[in-house]
C-alpha positions as CSV (number, residue, x, y, z in Angstrom):
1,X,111.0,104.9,135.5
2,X,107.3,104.2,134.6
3,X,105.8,104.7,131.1
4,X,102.7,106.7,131.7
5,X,99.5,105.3,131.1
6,X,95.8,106.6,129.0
7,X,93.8,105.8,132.5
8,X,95.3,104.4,135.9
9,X,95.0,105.6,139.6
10,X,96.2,109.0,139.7
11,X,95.2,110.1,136.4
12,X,92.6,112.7,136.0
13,X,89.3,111.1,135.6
14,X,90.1,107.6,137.1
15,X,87.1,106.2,138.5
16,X,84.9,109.0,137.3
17,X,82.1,108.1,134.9
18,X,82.7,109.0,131.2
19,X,81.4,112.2,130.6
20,X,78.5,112.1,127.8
21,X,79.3,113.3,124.3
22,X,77.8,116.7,123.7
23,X,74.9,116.7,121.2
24,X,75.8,117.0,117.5
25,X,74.8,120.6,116.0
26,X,71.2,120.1,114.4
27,X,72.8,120.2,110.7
28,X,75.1,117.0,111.7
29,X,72.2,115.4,112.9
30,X,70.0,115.9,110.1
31,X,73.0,114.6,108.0
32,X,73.5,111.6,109.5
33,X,69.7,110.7,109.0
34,X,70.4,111.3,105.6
35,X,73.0,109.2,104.7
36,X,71.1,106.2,106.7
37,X,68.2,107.0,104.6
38,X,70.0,107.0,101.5
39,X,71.3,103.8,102.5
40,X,68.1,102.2,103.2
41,X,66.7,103.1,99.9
42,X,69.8,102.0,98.0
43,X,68.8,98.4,99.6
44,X,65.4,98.7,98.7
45,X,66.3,99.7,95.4
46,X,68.9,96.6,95.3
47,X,66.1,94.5,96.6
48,X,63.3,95.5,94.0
49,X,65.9,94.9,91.2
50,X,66.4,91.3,92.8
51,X,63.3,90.5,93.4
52,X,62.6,90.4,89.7
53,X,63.7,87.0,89.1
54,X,62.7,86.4,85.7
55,X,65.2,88.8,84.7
56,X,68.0,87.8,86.9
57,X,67.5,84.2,85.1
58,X,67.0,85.9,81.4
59,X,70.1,87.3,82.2
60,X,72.3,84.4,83.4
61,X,70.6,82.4,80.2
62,X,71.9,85.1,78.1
63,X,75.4,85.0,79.7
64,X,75.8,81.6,80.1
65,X,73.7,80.0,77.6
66,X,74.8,76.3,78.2
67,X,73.6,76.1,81.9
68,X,69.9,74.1,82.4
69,X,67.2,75.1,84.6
70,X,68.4,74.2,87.7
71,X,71.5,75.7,87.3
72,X,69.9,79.0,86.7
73,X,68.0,78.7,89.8
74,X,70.3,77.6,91.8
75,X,72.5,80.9,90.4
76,X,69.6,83.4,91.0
77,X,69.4,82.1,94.1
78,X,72.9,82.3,95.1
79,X,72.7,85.8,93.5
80,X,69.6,87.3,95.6
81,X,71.3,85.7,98.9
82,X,74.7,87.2,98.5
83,X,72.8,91.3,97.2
84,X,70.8,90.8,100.1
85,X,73.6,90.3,102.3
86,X,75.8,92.9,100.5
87,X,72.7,95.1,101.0
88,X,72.6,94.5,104.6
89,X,76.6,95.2,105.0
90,X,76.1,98.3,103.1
91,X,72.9,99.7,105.3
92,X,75.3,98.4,108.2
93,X,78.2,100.6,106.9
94,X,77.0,103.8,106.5
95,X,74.8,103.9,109.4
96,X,78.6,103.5,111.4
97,X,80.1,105.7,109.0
98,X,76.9,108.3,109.7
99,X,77.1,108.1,113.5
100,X,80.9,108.5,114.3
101,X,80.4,111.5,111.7
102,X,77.8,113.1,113.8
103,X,80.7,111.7,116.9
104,X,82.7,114.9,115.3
105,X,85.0,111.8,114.0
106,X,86.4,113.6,110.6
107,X,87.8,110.8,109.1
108,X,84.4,109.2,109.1
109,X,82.8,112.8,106.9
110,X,86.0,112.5,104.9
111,X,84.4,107.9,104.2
112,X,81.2,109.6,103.6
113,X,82.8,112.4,101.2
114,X,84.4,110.2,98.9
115,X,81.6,106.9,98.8
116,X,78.9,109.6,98.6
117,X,80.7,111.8,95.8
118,X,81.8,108.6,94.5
119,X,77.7,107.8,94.3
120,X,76.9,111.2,92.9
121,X,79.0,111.1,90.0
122,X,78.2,107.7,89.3
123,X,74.4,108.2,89.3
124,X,74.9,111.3,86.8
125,X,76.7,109.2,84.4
126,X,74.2,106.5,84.9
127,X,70.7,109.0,84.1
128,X,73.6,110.6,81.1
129,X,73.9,107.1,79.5
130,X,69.9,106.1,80.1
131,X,68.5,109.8,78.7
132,X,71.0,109.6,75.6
133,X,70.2,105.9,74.7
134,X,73.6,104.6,74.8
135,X,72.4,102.6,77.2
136,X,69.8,100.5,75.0
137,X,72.4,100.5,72.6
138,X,73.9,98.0,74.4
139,X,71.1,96.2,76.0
140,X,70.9,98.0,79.0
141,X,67.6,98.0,80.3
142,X,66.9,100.2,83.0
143,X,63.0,100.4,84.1
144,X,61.9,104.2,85.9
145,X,61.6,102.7,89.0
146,X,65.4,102.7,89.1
147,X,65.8,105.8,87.8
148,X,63.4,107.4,90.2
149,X,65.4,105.2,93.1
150,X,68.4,106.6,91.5
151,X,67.4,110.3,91.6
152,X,66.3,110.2,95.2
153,X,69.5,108.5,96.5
154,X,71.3,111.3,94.7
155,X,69.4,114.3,96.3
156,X,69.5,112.5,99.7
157,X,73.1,111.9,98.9
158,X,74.1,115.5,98.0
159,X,71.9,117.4,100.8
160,X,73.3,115.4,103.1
161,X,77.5,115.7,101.9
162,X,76.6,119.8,101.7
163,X,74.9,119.6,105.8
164,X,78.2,118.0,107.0
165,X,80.3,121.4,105.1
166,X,78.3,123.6,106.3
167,X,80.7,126.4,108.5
168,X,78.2,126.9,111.3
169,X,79.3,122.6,111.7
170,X,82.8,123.0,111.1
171,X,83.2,123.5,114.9
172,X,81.8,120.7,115.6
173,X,84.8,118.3,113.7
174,X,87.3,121.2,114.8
175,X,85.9,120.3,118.9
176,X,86.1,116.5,118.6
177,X,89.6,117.1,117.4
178,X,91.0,119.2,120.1
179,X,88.9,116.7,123.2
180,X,91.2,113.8,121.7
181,X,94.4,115.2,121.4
182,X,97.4,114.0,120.3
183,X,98.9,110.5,122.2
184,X,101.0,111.0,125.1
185,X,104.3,110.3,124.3
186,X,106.0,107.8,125.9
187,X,110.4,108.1,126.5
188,X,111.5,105.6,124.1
189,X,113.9,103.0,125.4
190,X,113.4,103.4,129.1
């Protein structure tokens, strides 16, 4: 007896080209957008805070005060290569994440659920410690560009989580899930 097969000669759709993937719902779309965006200015806000180099060394000095000058460079350097890289990865990441969402692939709006609530909260409690001043109270610094790059990664962050809940898109996850079906199952030991 022969195990069946995904795809072969006598399966439906042999030989045929794939058929296209129906166009997300205009919500999805936008949301997907969204979350790229929000990742592209998370890296431009990464890369404005590395690009400050006299602070990235003020800082090593102050963590590792017995390290000379060329150390420190050689550390800020190291540092601004691997967050530019890490940025990169990141922008990499969600823009995947973002279009096997707008696929109708749910596991990929439940990645974007958690990493951007995940960001939400983490924002809030960042703008809660800067407003209070608990944050100067232990020398953290944190200019207004940040906070503005903060703020708008937030909203971006939030519209874009509430377009993929939406009902009128709930279909969409819903469709995607029903076209892929479960796996054929396949007699065991024969």
């Amino acid at each position: 007896m022969t195990r069946p097969t995904r795809s072969g000669p006598g399966q439906p759709g042999f030989g045929q080209p794939k058929q296209p993937q129906p166009a997300p719902p205009r919500w999805v779309d936008l949301s997907r957008w969204l979350w790229i965006t929000s990742a592209l200015v998370g890296a431009a806000r990464f890369l404005v805070e590395l690009a400050d180099r006299g602070r990235l060394i003020d800082e090593l000095r102050r963590q590792q005060p017995g390290l000379g000058q060329d150390e420190l460079d050689a550390a800020a350097t190291g540092g601004v290569t691997f967050g530019v890289l890490l940025g990169v990865t990141m922008v990499l990441l969600y823009a995947l994440l973002a279009n096997r969402m707008a696929g109708g692939r749910n596991w990929a709006r439940v990645v974007l659920t958690v990493l951007g609530g995940a960001g939400i909260l983490f924002g809030v409690f960042r703008l809660i410690v800067v407003a209070s001043g608990v944050g100067a109270m232990f020398g953290l610094v944190v200019s207004p560009v940040e906070v503005l790059f903060g703020i708008a990664t937030m909203l971006l962050d939030a519209v874009a989580l509430t377009l993929m809940y939406l009902p009128s898109v709930a279909g969409h996850f819903r469709a995607r899930r029903s076209v892929s079906g479960p796996p054929p199952r396949v007699a065991n030991g024969l």
